[in-house]
C-alpha positions as CSV (number, residue, x, y, z in Angstrom):
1,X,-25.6,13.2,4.1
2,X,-22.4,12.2,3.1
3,X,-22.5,10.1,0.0
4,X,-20.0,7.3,-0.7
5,X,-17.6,7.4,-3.6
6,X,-17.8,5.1,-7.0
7,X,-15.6,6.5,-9.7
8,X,-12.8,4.7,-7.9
9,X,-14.8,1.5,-8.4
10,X,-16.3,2.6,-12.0
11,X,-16.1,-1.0,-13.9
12,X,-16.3,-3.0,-11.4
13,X,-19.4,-4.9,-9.9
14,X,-19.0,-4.2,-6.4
15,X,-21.9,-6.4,-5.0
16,X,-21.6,-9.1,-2.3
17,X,-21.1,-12.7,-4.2
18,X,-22.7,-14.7,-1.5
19,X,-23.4,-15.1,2.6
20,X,-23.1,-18.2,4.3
21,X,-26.1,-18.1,7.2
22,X,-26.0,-21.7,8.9
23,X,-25.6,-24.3,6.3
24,X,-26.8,-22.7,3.4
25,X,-25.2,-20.5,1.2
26,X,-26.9,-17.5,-0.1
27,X,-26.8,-15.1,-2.8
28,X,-25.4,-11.9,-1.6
29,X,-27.7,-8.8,-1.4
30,X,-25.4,-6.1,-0.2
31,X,-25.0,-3.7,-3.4
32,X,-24.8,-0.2,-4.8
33,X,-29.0,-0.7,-5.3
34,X,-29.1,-0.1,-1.6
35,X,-26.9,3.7,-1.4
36,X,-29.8,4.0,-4.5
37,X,-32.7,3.7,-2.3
38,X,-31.1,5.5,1.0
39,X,-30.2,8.5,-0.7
40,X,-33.5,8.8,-2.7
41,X,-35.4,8.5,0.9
42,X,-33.1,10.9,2.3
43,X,-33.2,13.2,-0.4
44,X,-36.8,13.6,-0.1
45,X,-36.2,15.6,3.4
46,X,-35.9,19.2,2.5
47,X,-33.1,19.4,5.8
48,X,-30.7,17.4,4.4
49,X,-28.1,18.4,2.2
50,X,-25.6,16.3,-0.1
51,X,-22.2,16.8,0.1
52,X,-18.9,13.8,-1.5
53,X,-17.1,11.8,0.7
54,X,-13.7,13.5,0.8
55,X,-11.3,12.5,3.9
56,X,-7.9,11.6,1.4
57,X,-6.0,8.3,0.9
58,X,-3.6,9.2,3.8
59,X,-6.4,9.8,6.4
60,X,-7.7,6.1,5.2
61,X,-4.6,4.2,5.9
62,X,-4.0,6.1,8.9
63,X,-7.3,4.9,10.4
64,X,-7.1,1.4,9.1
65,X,-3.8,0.9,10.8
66,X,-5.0,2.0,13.9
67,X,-7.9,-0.2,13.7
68,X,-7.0,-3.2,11.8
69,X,-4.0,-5.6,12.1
70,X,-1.2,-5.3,9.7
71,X,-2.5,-9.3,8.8
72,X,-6.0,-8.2,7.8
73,X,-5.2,-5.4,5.5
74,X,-2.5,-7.4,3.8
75,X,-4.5,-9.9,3.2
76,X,-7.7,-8.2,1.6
77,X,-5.0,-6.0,-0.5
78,X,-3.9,-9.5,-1.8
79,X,-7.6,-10.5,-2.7
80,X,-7.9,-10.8,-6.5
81,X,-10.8,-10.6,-9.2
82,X,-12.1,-14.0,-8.1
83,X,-14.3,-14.6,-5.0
84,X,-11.9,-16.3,-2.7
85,X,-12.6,-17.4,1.1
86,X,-10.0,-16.5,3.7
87,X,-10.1,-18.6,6.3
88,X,-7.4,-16.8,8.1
89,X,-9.8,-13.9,8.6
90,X,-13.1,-16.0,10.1
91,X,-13.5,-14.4,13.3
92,X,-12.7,-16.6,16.5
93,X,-14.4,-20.0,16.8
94,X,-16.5,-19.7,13.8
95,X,-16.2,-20.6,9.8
96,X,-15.8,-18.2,7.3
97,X,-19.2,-16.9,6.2
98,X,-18.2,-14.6,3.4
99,X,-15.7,-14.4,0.1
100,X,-13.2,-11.3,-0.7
101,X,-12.6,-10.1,-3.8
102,X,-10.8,-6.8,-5.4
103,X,-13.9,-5.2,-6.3
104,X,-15.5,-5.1,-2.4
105,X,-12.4,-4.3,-0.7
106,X,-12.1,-1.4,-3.0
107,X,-15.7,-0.8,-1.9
108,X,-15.0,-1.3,1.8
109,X,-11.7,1.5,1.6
110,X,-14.5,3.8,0.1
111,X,-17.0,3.2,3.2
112,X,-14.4,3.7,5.6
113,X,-13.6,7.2,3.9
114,X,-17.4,8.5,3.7
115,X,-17.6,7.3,7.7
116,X,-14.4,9.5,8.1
117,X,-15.6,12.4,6.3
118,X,-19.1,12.1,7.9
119,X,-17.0,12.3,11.2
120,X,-14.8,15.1,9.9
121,X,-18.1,17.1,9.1
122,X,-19.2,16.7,12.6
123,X,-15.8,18.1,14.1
124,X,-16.3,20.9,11.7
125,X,-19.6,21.6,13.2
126,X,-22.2,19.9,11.8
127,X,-25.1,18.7,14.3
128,X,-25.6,15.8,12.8
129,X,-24.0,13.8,9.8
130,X,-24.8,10.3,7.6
131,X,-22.8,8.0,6.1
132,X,-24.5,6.6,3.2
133,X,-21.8,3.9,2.7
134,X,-21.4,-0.1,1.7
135,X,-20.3,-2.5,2.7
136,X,-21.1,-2.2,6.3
137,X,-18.6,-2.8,9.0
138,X,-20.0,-3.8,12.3
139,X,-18.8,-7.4,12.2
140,X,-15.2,-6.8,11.2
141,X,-13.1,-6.8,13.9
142,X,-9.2,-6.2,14.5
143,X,-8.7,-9.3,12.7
144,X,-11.6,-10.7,11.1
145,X,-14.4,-10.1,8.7
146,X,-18.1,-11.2,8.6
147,X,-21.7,-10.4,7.4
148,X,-20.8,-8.7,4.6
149,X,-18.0,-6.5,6.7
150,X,-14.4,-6.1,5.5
151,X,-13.5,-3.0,7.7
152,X,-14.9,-1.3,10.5
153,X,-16.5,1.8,9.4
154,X,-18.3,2.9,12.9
155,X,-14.8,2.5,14.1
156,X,-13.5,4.7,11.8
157,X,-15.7,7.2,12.5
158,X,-15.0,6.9,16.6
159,X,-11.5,6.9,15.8
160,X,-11.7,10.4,13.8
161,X,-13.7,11.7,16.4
162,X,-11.5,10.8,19.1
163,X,-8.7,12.4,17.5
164,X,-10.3,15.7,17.0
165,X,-11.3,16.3,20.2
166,X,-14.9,15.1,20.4
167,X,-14.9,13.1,23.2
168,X,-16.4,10.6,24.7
169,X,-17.8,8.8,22.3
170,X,-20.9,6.8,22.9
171,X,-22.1,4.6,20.5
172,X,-25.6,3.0,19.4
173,X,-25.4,-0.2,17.8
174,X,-29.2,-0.5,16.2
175,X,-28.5,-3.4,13.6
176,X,-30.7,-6.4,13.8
177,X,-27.3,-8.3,14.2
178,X,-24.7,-8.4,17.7
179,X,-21.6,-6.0,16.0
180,X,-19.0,-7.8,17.3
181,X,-16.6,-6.3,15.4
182,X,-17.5,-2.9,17.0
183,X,-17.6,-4.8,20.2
184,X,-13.7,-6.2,19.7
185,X,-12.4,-2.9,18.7
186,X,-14.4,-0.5,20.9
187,X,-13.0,-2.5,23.9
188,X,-9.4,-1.6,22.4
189,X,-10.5,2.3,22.5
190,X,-10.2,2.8,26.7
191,X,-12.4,4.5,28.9
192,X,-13.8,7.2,26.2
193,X,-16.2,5.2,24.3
194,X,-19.0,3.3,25.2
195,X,-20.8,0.7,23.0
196,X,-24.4,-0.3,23.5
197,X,-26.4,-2.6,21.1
198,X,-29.9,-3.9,20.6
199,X,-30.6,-6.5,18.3
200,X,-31.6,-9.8,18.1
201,X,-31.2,-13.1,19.9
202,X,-29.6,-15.4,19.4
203,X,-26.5,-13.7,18.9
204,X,-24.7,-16.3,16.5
205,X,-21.9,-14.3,15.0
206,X,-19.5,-14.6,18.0
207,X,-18.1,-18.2,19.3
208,X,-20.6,-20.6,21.3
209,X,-20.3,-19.8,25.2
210,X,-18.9,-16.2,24.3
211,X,-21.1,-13.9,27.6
212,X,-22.4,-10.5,26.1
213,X,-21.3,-8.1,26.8
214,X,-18.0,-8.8,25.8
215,X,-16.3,-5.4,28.1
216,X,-17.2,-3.1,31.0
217,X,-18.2,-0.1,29.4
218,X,-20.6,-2.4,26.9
219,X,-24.7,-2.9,27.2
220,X,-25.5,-5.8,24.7
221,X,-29.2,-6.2,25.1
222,X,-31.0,-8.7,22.9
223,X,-34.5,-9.2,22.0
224,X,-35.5,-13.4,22.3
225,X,-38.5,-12.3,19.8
226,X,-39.5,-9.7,17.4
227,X,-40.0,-6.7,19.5
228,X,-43.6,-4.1,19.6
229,X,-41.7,-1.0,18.1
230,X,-43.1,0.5,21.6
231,X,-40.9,-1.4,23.9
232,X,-37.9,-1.1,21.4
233,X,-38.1,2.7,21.4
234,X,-38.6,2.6,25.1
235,X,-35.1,0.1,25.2
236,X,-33.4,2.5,22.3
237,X,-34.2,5.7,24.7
238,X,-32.9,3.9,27.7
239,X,-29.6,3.4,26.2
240,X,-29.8,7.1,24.7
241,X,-30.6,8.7,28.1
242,X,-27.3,6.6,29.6
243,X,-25.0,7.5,27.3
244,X,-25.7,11.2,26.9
245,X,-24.6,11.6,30.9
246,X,-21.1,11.9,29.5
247,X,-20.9,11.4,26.0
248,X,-19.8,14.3,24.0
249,X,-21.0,12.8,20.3
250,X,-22.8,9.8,19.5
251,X,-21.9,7.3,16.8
252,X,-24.8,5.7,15.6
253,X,-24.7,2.2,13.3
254,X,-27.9,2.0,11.9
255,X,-29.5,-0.8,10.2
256,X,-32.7,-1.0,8.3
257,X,-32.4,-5.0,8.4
258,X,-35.3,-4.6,11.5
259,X,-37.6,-3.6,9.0
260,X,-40.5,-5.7,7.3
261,X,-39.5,-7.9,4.5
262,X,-35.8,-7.8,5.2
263,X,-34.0,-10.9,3.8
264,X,-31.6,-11.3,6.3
265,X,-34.4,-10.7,9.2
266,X,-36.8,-11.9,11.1
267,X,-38.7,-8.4,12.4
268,X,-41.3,-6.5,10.9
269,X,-40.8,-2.1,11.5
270,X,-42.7,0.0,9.5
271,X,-40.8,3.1,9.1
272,X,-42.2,4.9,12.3
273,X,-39.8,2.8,14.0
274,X,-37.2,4.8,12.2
275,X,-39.0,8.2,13.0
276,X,-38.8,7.3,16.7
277,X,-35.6,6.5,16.6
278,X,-34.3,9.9,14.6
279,X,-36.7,11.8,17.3
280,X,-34.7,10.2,20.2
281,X,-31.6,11.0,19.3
282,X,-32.3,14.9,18.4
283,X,-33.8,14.8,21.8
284,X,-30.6,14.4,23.2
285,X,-29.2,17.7,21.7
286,X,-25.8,15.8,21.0
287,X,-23.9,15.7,17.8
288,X,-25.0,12.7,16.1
289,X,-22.6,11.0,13.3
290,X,-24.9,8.2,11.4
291,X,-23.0,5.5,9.7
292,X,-25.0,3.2,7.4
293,X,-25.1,-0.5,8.4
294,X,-27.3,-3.3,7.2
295,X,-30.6,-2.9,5.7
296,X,-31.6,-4.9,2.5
297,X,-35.2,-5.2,1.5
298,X,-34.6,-2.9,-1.3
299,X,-38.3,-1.5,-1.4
300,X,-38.2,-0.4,2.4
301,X,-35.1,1.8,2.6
302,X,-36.4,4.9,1.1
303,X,-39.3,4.8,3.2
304,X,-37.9,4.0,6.2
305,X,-34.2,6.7,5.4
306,X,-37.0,9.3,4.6
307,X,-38.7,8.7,7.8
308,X,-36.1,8.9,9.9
309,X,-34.8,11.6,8.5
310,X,-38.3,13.4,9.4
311,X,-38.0,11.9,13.2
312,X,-34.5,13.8,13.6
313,X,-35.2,17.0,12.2
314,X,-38.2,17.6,11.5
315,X,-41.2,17.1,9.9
316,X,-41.7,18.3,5.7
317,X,-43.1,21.2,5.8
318,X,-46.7,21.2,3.8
């Protein structure tokens, strides 16, 4: 488990202000409560072992100027102590569901360093590594932000792998949300990565008429209700089984917002779910880099890190 950063942040209150979802406006519920409850879950697994994010400042920019438009990061660099909306930085076709300010794009640099030194730990050997990181990043794109997403931190961690050698890439997209951030920038990557996603339908983060997938080497399947956790598994191995054929790692975005309770959601897992899913993915015998996504019923996420955790290596022992 790679844990996130905070003494850069130390003093300032690095919690969302508020989400736009339709018409209304509500209060944000991304914070530092959630790393809280993630690392206490996976703490309780006696496999897993804590180490700091480390990857340095020149290893950050680097990645964000491969990933991000020179437009984007000058812009949240600009963003002040105030919430302010950027219009400039809606993604395509849609309003602007979010605010920027200094405190969660110093947050956001701080994800996108624990994803790269969750990636760097796989490259060093490591089966399998977890960035316990916030904001998320699956919805900000080459030049746009969304759902609580400033940078792409799955893409980060693609992009480290990629130039280390570990490659193909295949990546799991298991948010309750489309990341069509991930999608945008994935499609950027060429031939060596290959994006699938389950999550919910409709998709409304992406422009009206936009056809899912977005690229050829994308599976976007979406579920019209909330799914029996037996048929999701069975759609989460499908996708497993197709990109193992020639993936060399897997990234994994994983998002507890499936879970019961969740604000943002509409599904009810019970942390089994979760145990599944880790089981899947150590059946595949790949390295497996975990980057944190959503996930914000604060009472489930120790339950549900600790079981997965369980599902991908192991059981407690009595």
């Amino acid at each position: 488990m790679v844990e996130q950063r905070t003494r850069i942040s130390e003093g300032l209150d690095t919690s969302s202000v508020w989400i736009r979802e339709g018409d209304d406006r509500l209060a944000g519920q991304d914070s530092d409560a959630r790393l809280a409850e993630l690392r206490i879950g996976l703490r309780r697994h006696f496999g897993v072992r804590c180490v700091d994010a480390v990857a340095d400042d020149a290893a950050v920019e680097r990645t964000l100027a491969a990933l991000h438009g020179p437009a984007h990061l000058a812009a949240l660099d600009a963003a002040g102590e105030e919430a302010t909306v950027m219009p400039q930085l809606a993604p395509p076709g849609l309003e602007p569901d979010i605010p920027v300010n200094a405190a969660l794009v110093a947050a956001a640099r701080e994800a996108v360093r624990t994803a790269l030194s969750a990636a760097d730990r796989l490259l060093a050997g490591d089966r399998y590594t977890y960035a316990v990181c916030r904001p998320p990043g699956h919805h900000a794109g080459p030049h746009f932000i969304g759902g609580y997403c400033y940078l792409n931190n799955a893409a980060a961690a693609i992009e480290a792998l990629r130039a280390g050698g570990l490659a193909p890439v295949g990546v799991l997209d298991l948010d309750l949300h489309y990341p069509n951030g991930t999608s945008e920038l994935v499609e950027r990557m060429g031939a060596d990565v290959t994006l699938h996603s389950l999550h919910a339908a409709p998709v409304t983060n992406v422009a009206a008429g936009t056809e899912l997938p977005r690229a050829p080497r994308e599976r976007a399947h979406a579920f019209s209700a909330a799914p029996d956790p037996v048929a999701y598994l069975a759609e989460v191995e499908t996708s497993l089984t197709e990109l193992a054929v020639d993936s060399a790692a897997l990234v994994v975005s994983l998002g507890y917002d499936t879970a019961e309770g969740d604000p943002h959601g509409s599904w009810h897992f019970g942390p089994e779910v979760f145990a599944g899913i880790g089981r899947l993915l150590a059946a595949t015998e790949l390295p497996v880099c975990i980057v944190q996504e959503g996930g914000y019923a604060l009472g489930a996420l120790a339950p549900c890190s600790h079981a997965f955790a369980s599902g991908l290596l192991g059981e407690d022992p009595v």
